[in-house]
Structure formats: C-alpha cells, structure tokens
C-alpha positions in Angstrom: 0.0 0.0 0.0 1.1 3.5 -1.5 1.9 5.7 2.1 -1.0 8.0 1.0 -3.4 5.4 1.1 -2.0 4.7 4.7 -4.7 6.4 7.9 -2.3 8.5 10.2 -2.0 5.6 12.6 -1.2 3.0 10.1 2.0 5.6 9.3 2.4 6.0 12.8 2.6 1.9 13.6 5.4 1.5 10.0 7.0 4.4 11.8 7.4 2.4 15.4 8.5 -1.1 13.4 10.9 0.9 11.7 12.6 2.5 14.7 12.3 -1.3 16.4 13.8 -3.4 13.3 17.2 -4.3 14.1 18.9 -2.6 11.2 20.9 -4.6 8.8 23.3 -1.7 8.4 23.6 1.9 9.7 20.8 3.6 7.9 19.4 1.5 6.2 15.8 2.3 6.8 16.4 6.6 6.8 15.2 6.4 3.3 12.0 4.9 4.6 11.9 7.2 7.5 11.9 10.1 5.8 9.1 9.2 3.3 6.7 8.3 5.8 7.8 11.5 8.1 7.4 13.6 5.0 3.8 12.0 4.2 3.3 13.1 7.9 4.4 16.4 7.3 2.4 17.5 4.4 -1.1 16.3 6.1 -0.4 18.0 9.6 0.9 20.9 7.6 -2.9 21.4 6.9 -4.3 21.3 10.5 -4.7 23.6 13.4 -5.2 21.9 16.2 -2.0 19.6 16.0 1.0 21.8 16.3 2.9 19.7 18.7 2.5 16.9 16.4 3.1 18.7 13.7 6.5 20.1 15.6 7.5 16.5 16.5 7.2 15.4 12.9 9.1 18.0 11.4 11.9 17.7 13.7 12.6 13.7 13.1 12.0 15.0 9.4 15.4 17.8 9.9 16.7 15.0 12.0 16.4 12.5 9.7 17.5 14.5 6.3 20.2 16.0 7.7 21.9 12.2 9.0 21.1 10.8 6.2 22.6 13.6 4.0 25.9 13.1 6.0 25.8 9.9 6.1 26.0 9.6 2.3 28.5 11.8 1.6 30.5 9.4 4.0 29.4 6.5 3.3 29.9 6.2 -0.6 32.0 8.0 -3.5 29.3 8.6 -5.8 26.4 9.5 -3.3 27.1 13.4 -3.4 24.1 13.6 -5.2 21.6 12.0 -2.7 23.6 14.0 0.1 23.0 17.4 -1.7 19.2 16.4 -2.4 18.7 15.6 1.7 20.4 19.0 2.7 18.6 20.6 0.2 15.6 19.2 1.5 16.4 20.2 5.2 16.9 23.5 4.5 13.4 23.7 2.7 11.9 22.4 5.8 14.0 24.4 7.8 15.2 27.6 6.2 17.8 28.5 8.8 19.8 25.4 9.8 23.8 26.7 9.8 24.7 23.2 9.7 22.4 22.1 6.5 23.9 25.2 4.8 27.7 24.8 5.8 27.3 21.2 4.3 26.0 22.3 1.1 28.7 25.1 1.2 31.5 22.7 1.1 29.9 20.0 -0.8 29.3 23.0 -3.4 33.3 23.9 -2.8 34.3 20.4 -3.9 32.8 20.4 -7.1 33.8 24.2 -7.9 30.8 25.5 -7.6 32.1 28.5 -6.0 29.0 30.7 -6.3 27.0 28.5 -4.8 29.2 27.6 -1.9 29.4 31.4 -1.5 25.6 31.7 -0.8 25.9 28.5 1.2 28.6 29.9 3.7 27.5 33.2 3.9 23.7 31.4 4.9 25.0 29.6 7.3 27.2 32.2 8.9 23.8 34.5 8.8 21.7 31.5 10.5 24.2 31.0 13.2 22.7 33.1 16.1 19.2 33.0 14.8 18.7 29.4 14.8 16.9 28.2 18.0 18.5 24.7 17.9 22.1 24.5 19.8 22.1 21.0 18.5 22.4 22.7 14.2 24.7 25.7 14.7 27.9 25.6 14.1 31.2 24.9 16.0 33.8 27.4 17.0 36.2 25.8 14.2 32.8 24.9 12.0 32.8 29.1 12.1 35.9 29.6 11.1 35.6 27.2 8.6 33.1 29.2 7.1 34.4 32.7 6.9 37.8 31.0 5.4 35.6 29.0 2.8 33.7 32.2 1.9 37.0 34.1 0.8 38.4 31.3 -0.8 34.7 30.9 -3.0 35.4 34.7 -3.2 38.7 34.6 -4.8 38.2 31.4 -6.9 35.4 33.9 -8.1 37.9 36.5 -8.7 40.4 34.5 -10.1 38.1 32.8 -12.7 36.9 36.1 -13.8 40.6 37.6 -14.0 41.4 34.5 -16.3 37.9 35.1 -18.6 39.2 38.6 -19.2 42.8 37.7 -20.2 41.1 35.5 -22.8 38.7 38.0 -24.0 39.1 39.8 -27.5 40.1 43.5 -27.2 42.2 46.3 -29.8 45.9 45.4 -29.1 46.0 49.5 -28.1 43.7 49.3 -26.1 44.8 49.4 -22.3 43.3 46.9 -20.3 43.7 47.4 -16.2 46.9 46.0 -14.7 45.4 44.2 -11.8 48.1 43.1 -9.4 46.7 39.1 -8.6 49.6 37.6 -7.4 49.0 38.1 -3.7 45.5 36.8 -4.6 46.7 33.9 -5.9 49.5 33.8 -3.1 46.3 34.3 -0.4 44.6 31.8 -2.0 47.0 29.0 -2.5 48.1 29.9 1.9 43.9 29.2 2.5 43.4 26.5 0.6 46.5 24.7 2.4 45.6 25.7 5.6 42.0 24.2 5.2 43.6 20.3 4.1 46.2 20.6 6.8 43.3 21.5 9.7 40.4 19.1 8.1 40.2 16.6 11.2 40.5 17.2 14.8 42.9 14.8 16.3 41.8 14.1 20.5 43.9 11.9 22.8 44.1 11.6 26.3 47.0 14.4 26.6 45.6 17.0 23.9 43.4 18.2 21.0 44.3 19.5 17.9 43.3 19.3 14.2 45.6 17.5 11.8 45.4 16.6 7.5 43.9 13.3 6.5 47.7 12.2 5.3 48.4 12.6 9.1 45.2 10.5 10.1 45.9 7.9 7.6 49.6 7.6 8.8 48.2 7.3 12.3 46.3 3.7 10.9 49.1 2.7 9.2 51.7 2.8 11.6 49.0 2.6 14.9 51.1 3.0 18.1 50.9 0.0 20.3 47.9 -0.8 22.5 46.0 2.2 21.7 42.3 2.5 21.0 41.8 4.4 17.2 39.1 5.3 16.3 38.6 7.2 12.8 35.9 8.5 11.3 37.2 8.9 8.0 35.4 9.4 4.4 34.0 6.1 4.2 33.1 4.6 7.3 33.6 4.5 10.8 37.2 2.5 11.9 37.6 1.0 15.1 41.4 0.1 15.7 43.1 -1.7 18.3 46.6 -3.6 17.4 45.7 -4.4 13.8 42.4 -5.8 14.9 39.6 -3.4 13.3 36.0 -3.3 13.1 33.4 -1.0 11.6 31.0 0.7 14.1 28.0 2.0 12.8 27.0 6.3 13.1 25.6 5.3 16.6 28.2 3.1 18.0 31.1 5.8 16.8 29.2 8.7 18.8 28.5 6.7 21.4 32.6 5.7 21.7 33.7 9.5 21.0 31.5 10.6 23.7 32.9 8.1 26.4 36.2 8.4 25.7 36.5 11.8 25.8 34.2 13.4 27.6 33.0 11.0 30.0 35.2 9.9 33.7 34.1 8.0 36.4 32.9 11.2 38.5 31.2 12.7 35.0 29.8 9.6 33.7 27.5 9.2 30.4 24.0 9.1 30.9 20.6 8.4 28.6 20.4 12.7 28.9 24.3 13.2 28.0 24.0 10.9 25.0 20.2 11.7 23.3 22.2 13.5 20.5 24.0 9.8 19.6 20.2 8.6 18.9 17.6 9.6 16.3 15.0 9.4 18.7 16.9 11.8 21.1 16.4 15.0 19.4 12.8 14.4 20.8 13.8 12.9 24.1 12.5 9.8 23.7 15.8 7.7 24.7 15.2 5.6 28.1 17.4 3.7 29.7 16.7 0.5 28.1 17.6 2.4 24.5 21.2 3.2 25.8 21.6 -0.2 27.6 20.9 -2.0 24.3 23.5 0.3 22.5 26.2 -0.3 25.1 25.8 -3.6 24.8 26.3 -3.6 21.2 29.1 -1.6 21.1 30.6 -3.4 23.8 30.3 -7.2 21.4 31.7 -4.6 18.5 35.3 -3.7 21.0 35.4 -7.3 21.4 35.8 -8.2 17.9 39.0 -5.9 18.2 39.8 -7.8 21.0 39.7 -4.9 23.3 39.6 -4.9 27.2 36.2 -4.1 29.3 37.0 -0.1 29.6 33.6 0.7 29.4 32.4 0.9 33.2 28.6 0.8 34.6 27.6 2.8 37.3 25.4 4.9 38.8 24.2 8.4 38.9 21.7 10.9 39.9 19.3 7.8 40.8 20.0 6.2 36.8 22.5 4.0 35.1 25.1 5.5 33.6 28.7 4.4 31.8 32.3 5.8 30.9 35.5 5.5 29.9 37.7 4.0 33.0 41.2 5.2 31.0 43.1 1.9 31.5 44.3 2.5 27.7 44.8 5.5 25.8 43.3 6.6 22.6 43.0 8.6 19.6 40.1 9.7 18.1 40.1 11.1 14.3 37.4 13.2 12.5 36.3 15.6 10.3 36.0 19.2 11.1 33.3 19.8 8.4 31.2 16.4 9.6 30.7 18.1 13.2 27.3 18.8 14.1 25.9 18.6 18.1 26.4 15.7 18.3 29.5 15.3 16.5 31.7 18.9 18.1 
C-alpha cells in the first residue's frame, strides 16, 4: 500500500516497526523514515489543532534529512548527489539550519561550484545566532571554517573572472587594467593549504588538535601500540586496536567518542548526556533501556577488536550510567566539516 493510502496511525505503527527493526546496516531504513515522516508532514501541515504533532514530525524529518545527508556523503564515493538532495531538502523544511547550509557550502566547494558555496557559507554564517536549535549551529572551528571557505569561494570567483578577461578579444591599443593578482593567488594557495592541513581534529588523552587526512591515515598505518583508534574517516567508521579493526556503525562511533572523551568516572554518560547519539533523542525519547541496548552492542563490537572491558557501569543521579575507565589511551580522528551537536 502507496503511504497516502495509509490512515495517520497506520503511518504511525510502519514508523514504530521501523525505529524497532534491528537494522541490517547503519541507515538503512532513513530512506523509509523520511518518506513516511514527510507523508506526515504535508497532512499536519494542513491542520490547526495539532502543532505539537506537527512540531515532532518535522523535527525527526530535519533530524532524519540532515543524518542521512551526512551519512552519504561518508558512506559512498558517488552519493554526493543524494547528500545534496537531503540537505537541500532540510533546509526547505527548515530555512535556517547553519549546519544544512555549511554542508552544502563545502559540498558546493568540492565540485567548484564557488558561487554557490558562497551563498551556502554566507547562509549559514547568517543562520548561526538565529537558529533556535544549539544542536544545528555551528562549531567554533565549523565558524571559522566558514568565513575562510567564503574568501576562498570569493577569490576562486575573482580568479576565474581575472582568467575570462585575459582571454577575451580587445584592440591590441587598447589598455586593459593592470590588476596586481599575485598576492591573490598567493592568499589563496596559503587558504586552501591551511584548510587540508586543519580538516580533522585529532583528541587523545593528553591534547586536541586538528591534523590533515595524510596525518590521520599515517596514524592507521603505523598505529602505536595498544591504543584504541578510532577514525571517522570518508567512508566509514574505523575501530582500531593492534591491527584488529571493526566498523561501528554512526551510533556506535558517537556513542565511543562521547565516552572516551568526555566522559570519567565522576562525570559519567548518561541516557540525557547521550540523546544526540540517537535519532530518537532529538525528541527525548531515549530511556534507559535504548542506551543499555547500544552499550551492549558496542561493547560485542570492541570485542571483535579484542579490546579490554573499559567501558564501566555505574550509577548516577538515581539512573545507570557508563564511561571510559582510562586503563588505555586513545586517539580519536574526525572531520571538522562532519561536526554537528552531536559530532563537536
């Protein structure tokens, strides 16, 4: 049956068997997700007297486009266009989301577009203070990012139009402008390099600082000696523990990030601390058995790595709770540009 043939609850029961189904990999039911919660969307659209319905809708809808948008452009070389199509839809349903914009922005700066990733950087660095979700707006370096991004679309622009004119037919007397574009160029070659060199933040136990991809690559290939890696690089997620390695899903990886550095044994992870690892948690509907489950995965997944219990259970403020006990040290690899809430 076509989902508008479906009555609102039938929607509402694919929806709940959906979020239950254990999923035979990350994602792979977002594509379903987001039809039904769009069929959702354009029927409450229409009605009054649900607006907290309608709000709840709309928000796993953003929540859902903007994952699954990500999670494309990670997951596969070829799926750019499916990652521009979900962003593009989360910013029609959401019209000031920094982070949907910023995406777009560098997706758009990848392919040259450099008008476009103008707009896109220039939107999001607009949206930033007016958007009412903490969980969208950009980082500090996500910021940064954007204003650097924005010249370097800028003077792409410049450059391409300096070339266009060199090329252009004009009377040998007459006198064309000199422009002076070699400290453009000089800017812009300094940008661009300082953008590759600072594309992933690189946290240990000791420090945090941002690093190249070469750098995170040579990290994997010559992994120091009992030390938890784990790399969220272009394609996947990479758990690494001496030369054992396993791929966690989008949930398992935050999940990891979060306990190893930010949780300690007198800060510890709870159901509250975590909702942003979850697709349900941008509506608080993570319990404890939701995170219990999910520890318990991840936990069989640091196994397969062959990797020691360092993942402690405890208690606190009257609920169970987990972290990181630090009985090995780690390094954890990701992409500036991928941050979001959940991800910064």
């Amino acid at each position: 049956m076509r989902l508008t043939e479906m009555a609102m609850e039938e929607l509402e029961e694919l929806e709940e068997a959906l979020h239950n189904e254990k999923e035979d990999s990350p994602y792979s039911n977002y594509s379903q997700k987001i039809r039904i919660y769009k069929e959702m969307y354009r029927r409450l659209e229409k009605t009054e007297d649900e607006k907290g319905y309608f709000n709840y809708v709309r928000k796993k809808l953003i929540f859902h486009l903007i994952h699954y948008g990500t999670y494309l452009k990670m997951q596969y070389e070829k799926s750019e266009d499916g990652a521009e199509s979900c962003l593009k839809a989360a910013l029609r349903y959401d019209n000031t989301n920094p982070i949907a914009a910023y995406r777009l922005g560098f997706l758009s700066y990848k392919r040259q577009k450099y008008q476009a990733a103008m707009d896109y950087f220039q939107r999001a660095i607009d949206c930033q203070q007016k958007h009412k979700e903490s969980d969208y707006r950009l980082s500090e370096k996500q910021l940064i990012n954007a204003h650097l991004y924005l010249t370097n679309s800028a003077l792409h622009l410049a450059k391409q139009a300096y070339e266009r004119i060199e090329e252009l037919p004009h009377d040998n007397q007459e006198e064309l402008p000199n422009y002076e574009f070699s400290s453009l160029y000089e800017r812009l070659r300094d940008s661009d390099r300082h953008l590759i060199q600072h594309a992933f933040y690189k946290i240990s136990e000791r420090e945090s600082t941002t690093c190249s991809k070469e750098e995170c690559e040579e990290v994997i290939t010559h992994e120091p000696a009992d030390t938890i890696v784990l790399y969220f690089n272009d394609r996947n997620i990479r758990l690494i523990f001496n030369e054992d390695a396993t791929t966690l899903s989008q949930e398992q990886g935050d999940i990891l990030r979060h306990l190893l550095t930010k949780s300690s044994k007198v800060s510890p992870a709870t159901r509250m601390t975590l909702h942003y690892c979850f697709s349900a948690g941008l509506t608080g509907e993570v319990n404890g058995e939701n995170l219990r489950q999910a520890i318990h995965r991840l936990r069989n997944r640091m196994r397969n790595c062959n990797i020691a219990h360092v993942i402690e259970t405890t208690r606190f403020r009257e609920e169970t709770a987990y972290y990181f006990n630090g009985s090995l040290p780690y390094i954890v690899m990701y992409r500036v540009d991928e941050g979001i809430g959940y991800l910064g």
